[in-house]
N, C-alpha and C positions, 0 to 999 in steps of 0.2 A: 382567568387564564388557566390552562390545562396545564396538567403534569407531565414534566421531560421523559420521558422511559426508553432504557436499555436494553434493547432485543440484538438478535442475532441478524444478520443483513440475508436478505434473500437476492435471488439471480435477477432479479427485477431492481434492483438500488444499485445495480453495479453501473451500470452507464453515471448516476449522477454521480455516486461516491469516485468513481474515476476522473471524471469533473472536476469535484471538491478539494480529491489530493492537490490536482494540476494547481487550482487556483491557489492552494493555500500554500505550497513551496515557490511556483515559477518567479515569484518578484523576489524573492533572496538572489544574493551577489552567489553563493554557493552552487544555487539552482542552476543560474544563468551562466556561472563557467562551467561546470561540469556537463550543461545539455544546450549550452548554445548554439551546436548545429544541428541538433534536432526540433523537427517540426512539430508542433505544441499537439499536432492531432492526430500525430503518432504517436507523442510521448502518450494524451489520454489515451491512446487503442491499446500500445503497451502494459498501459497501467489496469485498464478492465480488464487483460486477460491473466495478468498478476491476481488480482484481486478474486478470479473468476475460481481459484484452487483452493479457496478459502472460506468456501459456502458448496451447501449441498453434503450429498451420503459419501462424499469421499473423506474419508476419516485424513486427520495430518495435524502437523503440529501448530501450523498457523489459524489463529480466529479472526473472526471479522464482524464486529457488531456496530450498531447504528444508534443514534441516539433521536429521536423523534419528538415530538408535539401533535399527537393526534396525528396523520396523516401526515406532516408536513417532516421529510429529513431535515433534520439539524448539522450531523457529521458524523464522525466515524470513529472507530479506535480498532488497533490492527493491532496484533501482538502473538510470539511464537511460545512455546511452552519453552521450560529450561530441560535440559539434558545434551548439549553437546552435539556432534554433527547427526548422530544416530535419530536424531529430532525431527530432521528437515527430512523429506520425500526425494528417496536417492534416485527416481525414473520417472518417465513422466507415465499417465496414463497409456494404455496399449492401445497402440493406435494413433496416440497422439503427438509432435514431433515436439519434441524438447523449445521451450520458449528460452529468446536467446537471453542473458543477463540484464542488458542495458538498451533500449530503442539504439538504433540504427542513426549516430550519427553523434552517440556519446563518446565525449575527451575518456576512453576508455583508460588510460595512464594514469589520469587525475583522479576517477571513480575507482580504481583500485585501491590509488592511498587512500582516498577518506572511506572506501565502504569496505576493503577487505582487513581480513584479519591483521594483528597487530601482532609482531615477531615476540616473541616471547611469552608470550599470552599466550593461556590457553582457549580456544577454540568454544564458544558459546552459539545456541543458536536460540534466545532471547533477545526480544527485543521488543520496542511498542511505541507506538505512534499513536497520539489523540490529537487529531485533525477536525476542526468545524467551518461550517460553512460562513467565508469571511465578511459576507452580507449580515448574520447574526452576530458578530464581536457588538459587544456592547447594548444588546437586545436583550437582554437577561439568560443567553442559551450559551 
């Protein structure tokens, strides 16, 4: 059996890795109120171009690595650096048109309370996600 190794994801993993998230939230009761009128293959096109700002020479505060077996993706882990909003990429690329927050057809009311900031808090732009491929649960990966 070969060894799991942690690289950095290239522009080539992002169609599966957009895959992988879908598969690994949409059967949560959370998933399914929050994006129950969006269509599963917007929510992935949404999610590849999320993920698409997070690889390659544009420098930014979010990473995106992959976790492998020889060739074959295993899953992902996504995570921002700490420092506050100053952290996150205040524009989009030039020339390119601001991606909207939420796929087209998100309970936008309900994604505010669970994903925006918390009143009193101060304002962090950390966070991190380890998402694997839910074919491998219980595969040794």
């Amino acid at each position: 059996m070969s060894h799991i190794t942690i690289v950095e994801a290239a522009e080539a993993d992002l169609p599966a890795l957009a895959a992988i998230e879908h598969a690994a939230f949409s059967a949560s009761l959370l998933h399914q109120r929050v994006f129950r009128n969006v269509d599963p293959q917007d929510h992935i096109a949404h999610s590849l171009e999320n993920l698409r700002g997070c690889v390659g020479e544009r420098p930014g505060a979010r990473r995106l690595m992959t976790a492998r077996r020889g060739n074959e993706l295993l899953g992902l882990a996504l995570w921002s650096a700490s420092g506050g909003d100053a952290a996150l990429p205040t524009k989009p690329l030039e020339g390119v048109p601001a991606l909207p927050k939420f796929p087209v057809g998100t309970d936008e009311v309900l994604a505010a309370q669970l994903f925006g900031p918390v009143e009193g808090k101060p304002k962090t732009a950390h966070w991190c996600e380890v998402i694997r491929d839910g074919t491998r649960q219980r595969a040794d990966a």
